[in-house]
N, CA, C and O atoms as a Tripos MOL2 file, in Angstrom:
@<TRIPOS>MOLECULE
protein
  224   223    56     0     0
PROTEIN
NO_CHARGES

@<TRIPOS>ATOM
      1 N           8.0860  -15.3300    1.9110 N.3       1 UNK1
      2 CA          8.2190  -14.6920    0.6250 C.3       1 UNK1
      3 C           9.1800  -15.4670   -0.2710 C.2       1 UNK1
      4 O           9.0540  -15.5250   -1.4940 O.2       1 UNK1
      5 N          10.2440  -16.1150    0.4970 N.am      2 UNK2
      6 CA         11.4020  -16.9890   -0.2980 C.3       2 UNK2
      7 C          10.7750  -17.7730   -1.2830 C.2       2 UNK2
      8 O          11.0160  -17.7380   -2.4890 O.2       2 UNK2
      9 N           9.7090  -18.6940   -0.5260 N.am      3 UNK3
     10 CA          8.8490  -20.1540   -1.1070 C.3       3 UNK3
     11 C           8.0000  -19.1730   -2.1590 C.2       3 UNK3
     12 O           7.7190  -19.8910   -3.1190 O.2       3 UNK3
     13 N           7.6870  -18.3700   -2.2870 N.am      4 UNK4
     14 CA          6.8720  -17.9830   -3.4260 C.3       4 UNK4
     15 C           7.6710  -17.2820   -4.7720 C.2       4 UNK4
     16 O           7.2750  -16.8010   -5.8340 O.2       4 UNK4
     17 N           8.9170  -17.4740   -4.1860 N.am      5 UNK5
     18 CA          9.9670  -16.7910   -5.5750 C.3       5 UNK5
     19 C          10.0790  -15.4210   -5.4870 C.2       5 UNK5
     20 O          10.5390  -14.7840   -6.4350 O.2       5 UNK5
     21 N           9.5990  -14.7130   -4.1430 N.am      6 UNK6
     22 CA         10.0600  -13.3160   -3.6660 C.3       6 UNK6
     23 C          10.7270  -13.3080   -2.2730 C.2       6 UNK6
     24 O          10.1430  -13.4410   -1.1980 O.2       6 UNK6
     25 N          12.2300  -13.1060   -2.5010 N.am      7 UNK7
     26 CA         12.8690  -13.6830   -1.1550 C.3       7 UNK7
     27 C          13.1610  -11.9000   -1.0140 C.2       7 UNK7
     28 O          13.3400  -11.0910   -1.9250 O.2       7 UNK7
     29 N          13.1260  -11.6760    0.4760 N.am      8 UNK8
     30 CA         13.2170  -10.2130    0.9670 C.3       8 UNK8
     31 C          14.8390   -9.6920    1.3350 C.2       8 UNK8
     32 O          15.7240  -10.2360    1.9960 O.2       8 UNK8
     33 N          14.7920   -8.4220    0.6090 N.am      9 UNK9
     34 CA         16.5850   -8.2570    0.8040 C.3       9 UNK9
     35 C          16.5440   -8.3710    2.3180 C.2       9 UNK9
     36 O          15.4120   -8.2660    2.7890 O.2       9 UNK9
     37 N          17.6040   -8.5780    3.2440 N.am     10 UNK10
     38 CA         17.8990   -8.2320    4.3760 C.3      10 UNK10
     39 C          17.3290   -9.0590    5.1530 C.2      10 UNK10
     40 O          17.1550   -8.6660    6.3060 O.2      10 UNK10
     41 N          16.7670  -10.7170    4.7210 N.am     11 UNK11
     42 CA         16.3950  -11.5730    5.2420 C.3      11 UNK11
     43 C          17.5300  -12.3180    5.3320 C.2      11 UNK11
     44 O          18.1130  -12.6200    4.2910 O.2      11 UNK11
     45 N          17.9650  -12.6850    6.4330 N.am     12 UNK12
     46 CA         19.0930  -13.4210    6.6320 C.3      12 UNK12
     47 C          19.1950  -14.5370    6.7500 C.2      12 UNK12
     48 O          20.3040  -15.0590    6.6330 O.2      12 UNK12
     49 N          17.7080  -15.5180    7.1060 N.am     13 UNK13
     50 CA         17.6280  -17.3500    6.7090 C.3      13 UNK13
     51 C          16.7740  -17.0600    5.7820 C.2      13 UNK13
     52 O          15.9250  -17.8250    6.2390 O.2      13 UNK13
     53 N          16.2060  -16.5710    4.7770 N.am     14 UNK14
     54 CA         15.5320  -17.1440    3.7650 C.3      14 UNK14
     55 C          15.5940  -15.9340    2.6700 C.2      14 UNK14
     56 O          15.1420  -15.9160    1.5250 O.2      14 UNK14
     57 N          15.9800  -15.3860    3.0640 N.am     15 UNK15
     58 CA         16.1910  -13.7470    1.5820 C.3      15 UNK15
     59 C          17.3000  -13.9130    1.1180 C.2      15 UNK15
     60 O          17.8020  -14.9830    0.7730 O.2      15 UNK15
     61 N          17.8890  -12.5580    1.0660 N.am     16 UNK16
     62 CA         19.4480  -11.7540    0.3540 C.3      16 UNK16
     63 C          19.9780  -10.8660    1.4280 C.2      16 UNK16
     64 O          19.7570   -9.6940    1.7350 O.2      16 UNK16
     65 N          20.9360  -12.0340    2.0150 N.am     17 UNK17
     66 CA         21.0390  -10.8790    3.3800 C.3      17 UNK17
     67 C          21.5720   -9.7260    2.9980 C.2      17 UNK17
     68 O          21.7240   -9.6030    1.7830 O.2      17 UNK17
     69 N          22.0510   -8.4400    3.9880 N.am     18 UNK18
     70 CA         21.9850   -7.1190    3.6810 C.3      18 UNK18
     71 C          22.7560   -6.4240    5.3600 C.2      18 UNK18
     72 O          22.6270   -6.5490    6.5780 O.2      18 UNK18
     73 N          23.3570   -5.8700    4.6080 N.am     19 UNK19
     74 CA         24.6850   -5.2600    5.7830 C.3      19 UNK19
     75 C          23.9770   -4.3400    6.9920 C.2      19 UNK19
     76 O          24.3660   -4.0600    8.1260 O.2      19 UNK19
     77 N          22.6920   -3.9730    6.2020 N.am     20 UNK20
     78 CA         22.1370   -3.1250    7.1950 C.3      20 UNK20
     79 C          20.6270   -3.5570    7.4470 C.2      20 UNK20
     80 O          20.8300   -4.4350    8.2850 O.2      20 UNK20
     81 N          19.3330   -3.5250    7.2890 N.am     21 UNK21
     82 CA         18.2180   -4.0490    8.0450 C.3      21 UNK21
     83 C          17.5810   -4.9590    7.0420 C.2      21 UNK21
     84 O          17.9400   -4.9060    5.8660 O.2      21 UNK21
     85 N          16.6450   -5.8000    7.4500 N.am     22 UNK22
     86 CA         15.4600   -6.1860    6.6380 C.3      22 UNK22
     87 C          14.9890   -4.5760    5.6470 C.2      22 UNK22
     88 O          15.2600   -3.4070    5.9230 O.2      22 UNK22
     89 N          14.3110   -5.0740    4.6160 N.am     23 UNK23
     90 CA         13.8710   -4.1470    3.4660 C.3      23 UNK23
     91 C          12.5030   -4.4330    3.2420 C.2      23 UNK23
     92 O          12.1920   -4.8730    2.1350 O.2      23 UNK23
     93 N          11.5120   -4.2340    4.2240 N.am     24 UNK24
     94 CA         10.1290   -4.5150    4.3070 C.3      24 UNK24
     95 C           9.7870   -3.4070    4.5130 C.2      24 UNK24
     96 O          10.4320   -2.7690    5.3440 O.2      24 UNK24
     97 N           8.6090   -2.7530    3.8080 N.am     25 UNK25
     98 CA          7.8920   -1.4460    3.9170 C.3      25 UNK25
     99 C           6.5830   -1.4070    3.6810 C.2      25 UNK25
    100 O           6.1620   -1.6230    2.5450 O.2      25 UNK25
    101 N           5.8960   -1.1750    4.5380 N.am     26 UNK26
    102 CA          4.0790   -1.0680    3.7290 C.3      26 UNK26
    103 C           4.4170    0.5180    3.4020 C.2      26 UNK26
    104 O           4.8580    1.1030    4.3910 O.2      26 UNK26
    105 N           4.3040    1.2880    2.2740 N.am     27 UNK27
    106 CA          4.1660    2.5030    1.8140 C.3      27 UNK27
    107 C           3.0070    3.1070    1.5590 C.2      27 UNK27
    108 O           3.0280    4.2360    1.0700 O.2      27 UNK27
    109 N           1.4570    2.2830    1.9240 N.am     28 UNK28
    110 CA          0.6250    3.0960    2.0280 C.3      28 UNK28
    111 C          -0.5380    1.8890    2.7140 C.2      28 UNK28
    112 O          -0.4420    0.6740    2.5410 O.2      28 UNK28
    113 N          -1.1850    2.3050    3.1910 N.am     29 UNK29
    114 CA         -2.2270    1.0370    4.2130 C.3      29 UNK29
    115 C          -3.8180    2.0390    4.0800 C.2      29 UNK29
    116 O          -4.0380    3.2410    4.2320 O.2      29 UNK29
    117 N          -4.3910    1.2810    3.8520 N.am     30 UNK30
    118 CA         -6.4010    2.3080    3.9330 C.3      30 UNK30
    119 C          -6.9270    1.1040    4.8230 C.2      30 UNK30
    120 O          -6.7070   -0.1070    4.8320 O.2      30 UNK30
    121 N          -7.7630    2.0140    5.6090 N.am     31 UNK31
    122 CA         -8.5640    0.9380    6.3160 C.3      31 UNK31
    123 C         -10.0510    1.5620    6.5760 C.2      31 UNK31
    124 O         -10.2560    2.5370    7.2980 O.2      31 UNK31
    125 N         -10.9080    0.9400    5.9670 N.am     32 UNK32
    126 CA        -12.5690    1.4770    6.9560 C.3      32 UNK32
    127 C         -12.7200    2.3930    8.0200 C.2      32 UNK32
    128 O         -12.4250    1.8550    9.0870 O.2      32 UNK32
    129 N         -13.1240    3.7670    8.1570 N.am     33 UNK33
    130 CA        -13.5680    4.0570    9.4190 C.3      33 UNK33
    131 C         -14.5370    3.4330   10.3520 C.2      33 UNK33
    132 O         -15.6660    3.6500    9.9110 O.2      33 UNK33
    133 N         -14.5800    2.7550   11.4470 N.am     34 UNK34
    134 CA        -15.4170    2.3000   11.9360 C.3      34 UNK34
    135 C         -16.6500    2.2620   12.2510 C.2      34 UNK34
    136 O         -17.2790    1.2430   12.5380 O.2      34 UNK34
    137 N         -17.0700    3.3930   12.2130 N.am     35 UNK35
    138 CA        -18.1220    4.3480   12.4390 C.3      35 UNK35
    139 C         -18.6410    4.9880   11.0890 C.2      35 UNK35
    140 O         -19.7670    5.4600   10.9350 O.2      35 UNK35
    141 N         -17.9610    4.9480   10.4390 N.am     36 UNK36
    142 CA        -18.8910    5.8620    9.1510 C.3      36 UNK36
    143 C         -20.0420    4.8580    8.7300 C.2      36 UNK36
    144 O         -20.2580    3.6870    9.0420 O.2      36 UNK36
    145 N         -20.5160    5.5050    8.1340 N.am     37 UNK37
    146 CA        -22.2350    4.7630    7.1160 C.3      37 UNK37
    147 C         -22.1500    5.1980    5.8690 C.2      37 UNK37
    148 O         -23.1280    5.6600    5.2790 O.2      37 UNK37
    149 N         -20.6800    5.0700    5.2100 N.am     38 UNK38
    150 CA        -20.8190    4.5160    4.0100 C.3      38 UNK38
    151 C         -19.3510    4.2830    3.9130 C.2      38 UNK38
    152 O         -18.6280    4.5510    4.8720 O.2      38 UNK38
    153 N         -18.9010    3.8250    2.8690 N.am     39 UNK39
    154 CA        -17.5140    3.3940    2.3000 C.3      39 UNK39
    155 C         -16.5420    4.2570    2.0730 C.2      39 UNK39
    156 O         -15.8930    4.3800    1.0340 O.2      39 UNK39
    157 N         -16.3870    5.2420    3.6970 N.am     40 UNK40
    158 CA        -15.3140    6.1630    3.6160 C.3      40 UNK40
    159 C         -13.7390    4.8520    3.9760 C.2      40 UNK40
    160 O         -13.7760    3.7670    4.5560 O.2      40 UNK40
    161 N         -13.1420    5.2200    3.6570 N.am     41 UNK41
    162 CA        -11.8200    5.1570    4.1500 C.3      41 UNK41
    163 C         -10.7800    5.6420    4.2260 C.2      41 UNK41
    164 O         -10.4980    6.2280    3.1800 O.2      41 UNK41
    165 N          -9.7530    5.7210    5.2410 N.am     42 UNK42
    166 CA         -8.9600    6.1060    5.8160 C.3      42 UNK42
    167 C          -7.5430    5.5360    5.0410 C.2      42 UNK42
    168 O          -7.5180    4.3580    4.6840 O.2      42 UNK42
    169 N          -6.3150    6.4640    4.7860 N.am     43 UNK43
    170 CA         -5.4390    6.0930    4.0220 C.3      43 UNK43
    171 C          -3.9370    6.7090    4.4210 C.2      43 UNK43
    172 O          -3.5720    7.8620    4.1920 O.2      43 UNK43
    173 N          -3.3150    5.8770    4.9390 N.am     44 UNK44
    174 CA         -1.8840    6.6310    5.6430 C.3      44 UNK44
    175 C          -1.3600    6.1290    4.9660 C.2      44 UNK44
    176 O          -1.6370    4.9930    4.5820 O.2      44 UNK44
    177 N          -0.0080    7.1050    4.4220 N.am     45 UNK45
    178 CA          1.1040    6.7090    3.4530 C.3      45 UNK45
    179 C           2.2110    7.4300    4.1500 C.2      45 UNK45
    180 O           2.1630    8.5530    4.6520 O.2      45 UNK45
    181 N           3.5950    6.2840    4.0770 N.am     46 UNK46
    182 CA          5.0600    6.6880    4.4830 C.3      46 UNK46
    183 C           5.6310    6.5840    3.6150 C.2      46 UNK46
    184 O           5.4570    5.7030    2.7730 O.2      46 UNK46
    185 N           6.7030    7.6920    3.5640 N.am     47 UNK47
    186 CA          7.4890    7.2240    2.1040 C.3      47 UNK47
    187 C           8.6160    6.0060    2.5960 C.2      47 UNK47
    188 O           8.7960    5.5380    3.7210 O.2      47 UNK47
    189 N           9.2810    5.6960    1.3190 N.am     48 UNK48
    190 CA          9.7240    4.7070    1.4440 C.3      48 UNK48
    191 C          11.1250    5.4100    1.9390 C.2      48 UNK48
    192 O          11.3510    6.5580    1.5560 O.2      48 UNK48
    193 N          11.9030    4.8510    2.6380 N.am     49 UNK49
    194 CA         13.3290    5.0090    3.3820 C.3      49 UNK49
    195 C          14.2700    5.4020    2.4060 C.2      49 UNK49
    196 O          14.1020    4.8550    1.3170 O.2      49 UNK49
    197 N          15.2260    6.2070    2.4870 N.am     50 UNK50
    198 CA         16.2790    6.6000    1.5720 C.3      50 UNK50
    199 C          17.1600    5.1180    1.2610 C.2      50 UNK50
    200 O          17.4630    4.7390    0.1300 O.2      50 UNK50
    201 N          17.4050    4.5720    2.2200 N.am     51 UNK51
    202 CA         18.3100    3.6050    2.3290 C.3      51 UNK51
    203 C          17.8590    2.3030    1.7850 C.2      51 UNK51
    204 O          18.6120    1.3300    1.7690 O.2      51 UNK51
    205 N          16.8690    2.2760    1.4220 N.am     52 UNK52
    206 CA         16.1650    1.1320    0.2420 C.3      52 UNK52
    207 C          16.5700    0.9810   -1.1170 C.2      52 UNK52
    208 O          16.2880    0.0470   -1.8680 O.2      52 UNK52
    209 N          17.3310    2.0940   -1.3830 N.am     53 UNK53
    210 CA         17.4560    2.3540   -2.9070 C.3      53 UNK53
    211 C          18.4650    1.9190   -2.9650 C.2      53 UNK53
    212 O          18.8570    1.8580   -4.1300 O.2      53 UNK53
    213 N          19.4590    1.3860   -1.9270 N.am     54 UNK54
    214 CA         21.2420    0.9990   -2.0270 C.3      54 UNK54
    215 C          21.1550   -0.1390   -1.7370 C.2      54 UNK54
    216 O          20.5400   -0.5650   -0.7590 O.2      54 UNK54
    217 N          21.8540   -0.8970   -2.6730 N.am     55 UNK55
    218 CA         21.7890   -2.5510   -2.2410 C.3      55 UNK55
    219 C          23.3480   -2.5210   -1.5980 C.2      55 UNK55
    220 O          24.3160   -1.9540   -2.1050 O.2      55 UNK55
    221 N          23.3240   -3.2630   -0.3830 N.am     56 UNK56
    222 CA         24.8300   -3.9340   -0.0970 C.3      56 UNK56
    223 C          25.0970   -5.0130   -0.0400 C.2      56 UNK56
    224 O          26.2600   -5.3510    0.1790 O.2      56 UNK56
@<TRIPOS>BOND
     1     1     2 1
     2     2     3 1
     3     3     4 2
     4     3     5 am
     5     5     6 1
     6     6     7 1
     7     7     8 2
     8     7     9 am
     9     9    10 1
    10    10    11 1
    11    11    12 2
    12    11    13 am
    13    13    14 1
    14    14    15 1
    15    15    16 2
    16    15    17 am
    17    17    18 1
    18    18    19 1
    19    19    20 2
    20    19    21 am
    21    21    22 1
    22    22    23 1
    23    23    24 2
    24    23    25 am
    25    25    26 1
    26    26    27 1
    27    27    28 2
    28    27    29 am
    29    29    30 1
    30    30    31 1
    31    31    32 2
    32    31    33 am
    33    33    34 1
    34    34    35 1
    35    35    36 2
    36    35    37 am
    37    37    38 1
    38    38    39 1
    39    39    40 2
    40    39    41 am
    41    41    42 1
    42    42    43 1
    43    43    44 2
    44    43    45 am
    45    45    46 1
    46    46    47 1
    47    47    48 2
    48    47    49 am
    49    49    50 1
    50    50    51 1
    51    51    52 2
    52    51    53 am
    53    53    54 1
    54    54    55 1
    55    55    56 2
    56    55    57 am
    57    57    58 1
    58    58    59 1
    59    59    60 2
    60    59    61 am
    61    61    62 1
    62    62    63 1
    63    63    64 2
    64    63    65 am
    65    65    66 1
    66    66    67 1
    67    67    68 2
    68    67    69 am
    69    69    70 1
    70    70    71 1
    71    71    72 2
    72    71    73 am
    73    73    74 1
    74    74    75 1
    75    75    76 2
    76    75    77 am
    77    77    78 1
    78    78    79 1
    79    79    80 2
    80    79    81 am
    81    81    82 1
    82    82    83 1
    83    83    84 2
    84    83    85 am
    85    85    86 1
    86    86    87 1
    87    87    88 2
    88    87    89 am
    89    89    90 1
    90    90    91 1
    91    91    92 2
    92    91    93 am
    93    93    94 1
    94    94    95 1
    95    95    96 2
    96    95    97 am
    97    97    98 1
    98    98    99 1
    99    99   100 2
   100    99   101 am
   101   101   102 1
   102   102   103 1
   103   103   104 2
   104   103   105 am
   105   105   106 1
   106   106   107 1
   107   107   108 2
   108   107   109 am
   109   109   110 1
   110   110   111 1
   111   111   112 2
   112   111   113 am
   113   113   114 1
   114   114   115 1
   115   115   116 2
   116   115   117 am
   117   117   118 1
   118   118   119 1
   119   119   120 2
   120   119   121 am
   121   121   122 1
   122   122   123 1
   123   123   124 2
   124   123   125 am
   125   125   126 1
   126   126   127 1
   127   127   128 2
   128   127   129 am
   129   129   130 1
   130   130   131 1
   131   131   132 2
   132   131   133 am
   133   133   134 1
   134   134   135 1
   135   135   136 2
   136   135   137 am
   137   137   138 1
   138   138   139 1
   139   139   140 2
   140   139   141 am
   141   141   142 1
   142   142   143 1
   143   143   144 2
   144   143   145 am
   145   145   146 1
   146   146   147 1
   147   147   148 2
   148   147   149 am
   149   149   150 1
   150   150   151 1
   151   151   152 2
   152   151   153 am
   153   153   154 1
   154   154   155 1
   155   155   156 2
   156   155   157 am
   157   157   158 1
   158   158   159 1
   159   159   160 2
   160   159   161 am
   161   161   162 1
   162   162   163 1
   163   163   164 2
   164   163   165 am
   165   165   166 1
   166   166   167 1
   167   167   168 2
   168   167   169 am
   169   169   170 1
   170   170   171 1
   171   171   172 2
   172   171   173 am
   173   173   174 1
   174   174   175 1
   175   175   176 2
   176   175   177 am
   177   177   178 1
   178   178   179 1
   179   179   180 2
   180   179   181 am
   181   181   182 1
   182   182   183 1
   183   183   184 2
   184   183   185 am
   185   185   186 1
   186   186   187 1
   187   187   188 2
   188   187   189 am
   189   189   190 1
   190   190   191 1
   191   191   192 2
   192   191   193 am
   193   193   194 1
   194   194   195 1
   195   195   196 2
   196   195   197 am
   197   197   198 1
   198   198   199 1
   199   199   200 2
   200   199   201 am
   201   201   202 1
   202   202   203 1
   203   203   204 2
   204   203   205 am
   205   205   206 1
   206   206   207 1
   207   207   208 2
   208   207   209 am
   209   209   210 1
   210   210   211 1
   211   211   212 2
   212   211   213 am
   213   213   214 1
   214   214   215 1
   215   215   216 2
   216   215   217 am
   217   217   218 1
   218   218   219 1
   219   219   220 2
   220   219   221 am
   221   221   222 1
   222   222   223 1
   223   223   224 2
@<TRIPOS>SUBSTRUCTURE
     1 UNK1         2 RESIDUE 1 A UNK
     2 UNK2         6 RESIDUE 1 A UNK
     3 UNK3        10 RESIDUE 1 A UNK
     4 UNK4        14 RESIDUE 1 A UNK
     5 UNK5        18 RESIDUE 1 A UNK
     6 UNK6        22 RESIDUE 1 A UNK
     7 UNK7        26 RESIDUE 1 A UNK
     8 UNK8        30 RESIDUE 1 A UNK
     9 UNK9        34 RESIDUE 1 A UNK
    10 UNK10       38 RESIDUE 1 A UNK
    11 UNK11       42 RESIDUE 1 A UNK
    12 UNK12       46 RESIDUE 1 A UNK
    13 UNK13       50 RESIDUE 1 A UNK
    14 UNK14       54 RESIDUE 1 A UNK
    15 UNK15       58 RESIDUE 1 A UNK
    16 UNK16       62 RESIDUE 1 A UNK
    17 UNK17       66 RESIDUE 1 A UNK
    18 UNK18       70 RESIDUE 1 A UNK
    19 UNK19       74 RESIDUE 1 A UNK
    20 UNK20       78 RESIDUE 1 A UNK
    21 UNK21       82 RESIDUE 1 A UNK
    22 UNK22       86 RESIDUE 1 A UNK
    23 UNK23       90 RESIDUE 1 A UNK
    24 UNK24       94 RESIDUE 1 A UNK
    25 UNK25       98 RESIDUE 1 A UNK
    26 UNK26      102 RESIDUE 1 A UNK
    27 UNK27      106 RESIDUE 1 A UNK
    28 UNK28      110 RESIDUE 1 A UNK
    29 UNK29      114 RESIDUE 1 A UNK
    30 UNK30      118 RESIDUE 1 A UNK
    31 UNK31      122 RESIDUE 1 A UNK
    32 UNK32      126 RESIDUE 1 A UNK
    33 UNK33      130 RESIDUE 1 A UNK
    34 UNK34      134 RESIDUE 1 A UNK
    35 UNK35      138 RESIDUE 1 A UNK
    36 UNK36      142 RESIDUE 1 A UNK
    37 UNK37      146 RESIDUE 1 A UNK
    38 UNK38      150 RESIDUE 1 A UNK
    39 UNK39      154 RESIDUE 1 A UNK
    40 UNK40      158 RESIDUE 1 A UNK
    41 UNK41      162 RESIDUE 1 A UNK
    42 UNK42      166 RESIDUE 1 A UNK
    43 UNK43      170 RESIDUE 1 A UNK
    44 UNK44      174 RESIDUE 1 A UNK
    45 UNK45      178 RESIDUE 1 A UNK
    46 UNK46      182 RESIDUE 1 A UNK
    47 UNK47      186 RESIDUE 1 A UNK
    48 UNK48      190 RESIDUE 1 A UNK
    49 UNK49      194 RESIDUE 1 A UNK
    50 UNK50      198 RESIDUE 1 A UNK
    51 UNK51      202 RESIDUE 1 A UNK
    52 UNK52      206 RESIDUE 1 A UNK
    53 UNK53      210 RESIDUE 1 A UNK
    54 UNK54      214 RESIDUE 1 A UNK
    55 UNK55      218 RESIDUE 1 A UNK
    56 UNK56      222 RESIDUE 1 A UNK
Protein backbone atom coordinates (compact mmCIF):
# COMPACT_ATOMS: atom_id res chain seq x y z
CA UNK A 1 0.00 0.00 0.00
CA UNK A 2 3.19 2.32 0.86
CA UNK A 3 4.41 2.05 -3.09
CA UNK A 4 1.03 3.18 -4.23
CA UNK A 5 0.93 6.42 -1.97
CA UNK A 6 -1.43 4.61 0.66
CA UNK A 7 0.88 3.60 3.48
CA UNK A 8 -1.29 1.71 6.37
CA UNK A 9 -1.38 3.25 9.95
CA UNK A 10 0.18 0.62 12.21
CA UNK A 11 2.50 -0.68 9.55
CA UNK A 12 5.71 -0.68 11.09
CA UNK A 13 8.33 -1.23 7.86
CA UNK A 14 6.37 0.48 5.34
CA UNK A 15 3.25 2.60 6.93
CA UNK A 16 2.79 5.05 10.07
CA UNK A 17 3.63 3.00 12.82
CA UNK A 18 1.00 2.99 15.69
CA UNK A 19 1.29 2.22 19.50
CA UNK A 20 -1.33 -0.25 19.21
CA UNK A 21 -2.19 -2.70 16.01
CA UNK A 22 -2.08 -2.56 12.25
CA UNK A 23 -5.40 -0.49 11.04
CA UNK A 24 -6.64 -2.87 8.28
CA UNK A 25 -10.38 -3.62 8.10
CA UNK A 26 -12.55 -5.14 5.33
CA UNK A 27 -16.02 -3.52 6.67
CA UNK A 28 -18.14 -5.29 4.36
CA UNK A 29 -17.18 -8.42 1.83
CA UNK A 30 -20.30 -10.05 -0.76
CA UNK A 31 -19.54 -13.08 -2.33
CA UNK A 32 -21.72 -15.44 -4.87
CA UNK A 33 -23.69 -18.19 -3.37
CA UNK A 34 -22.42 -21.19 -4.86
CA UNK A 35 -25.29 -22.91 -5.63
CA UNK A 36 -27.80 -20.35 -6.55
CA UNK A 37 -29.02 -19.95 -10.41
CA UNK A 38 -28.97 -16.53 -10.54
CA UNK A 39 -26.92 -13.50 -9.23
CA UNK A 40 -27.85 -13.82 -5.58
CA UNK A 41 -25.20 -12.73 -3.28
CA UNK A 42 -24.19 -13.01 0.00
CA UNK A 43 -22.99 -9.86 2.06
CA UNK A 44 -21.32 -9.78 5.63
CA UNK A 45 -20.56 -6.50 7.19
CA UNK A 46 -18.39 -5.69 10.56
CA UNK A 47 -18.32 -2.51 11.87
CA UNK A 48 -15.33 -0.84 11.98
CA UNK A 49 -13.35 -1.01 15.57
CA UNK A 50 -13.77 1.84 18.06
CA UNK A 51 -10.09 2.17 18.25
CA UNK A 52 -9.60 3.20 14.54
CA UNK A 53 -10.86 6.55 15.09
CA UNK A 54 -7.69 7.47 17.55
CA UNK A 55 -4.51 8.04 15.96
CA UNK A 56 -1.33 7.51 18.28
Amino acid sequence: MAASGHPLIGDPLYGIPSKTRLRLHCWQLSFPQPFATDDQLTTVTAPVPADFDVLD
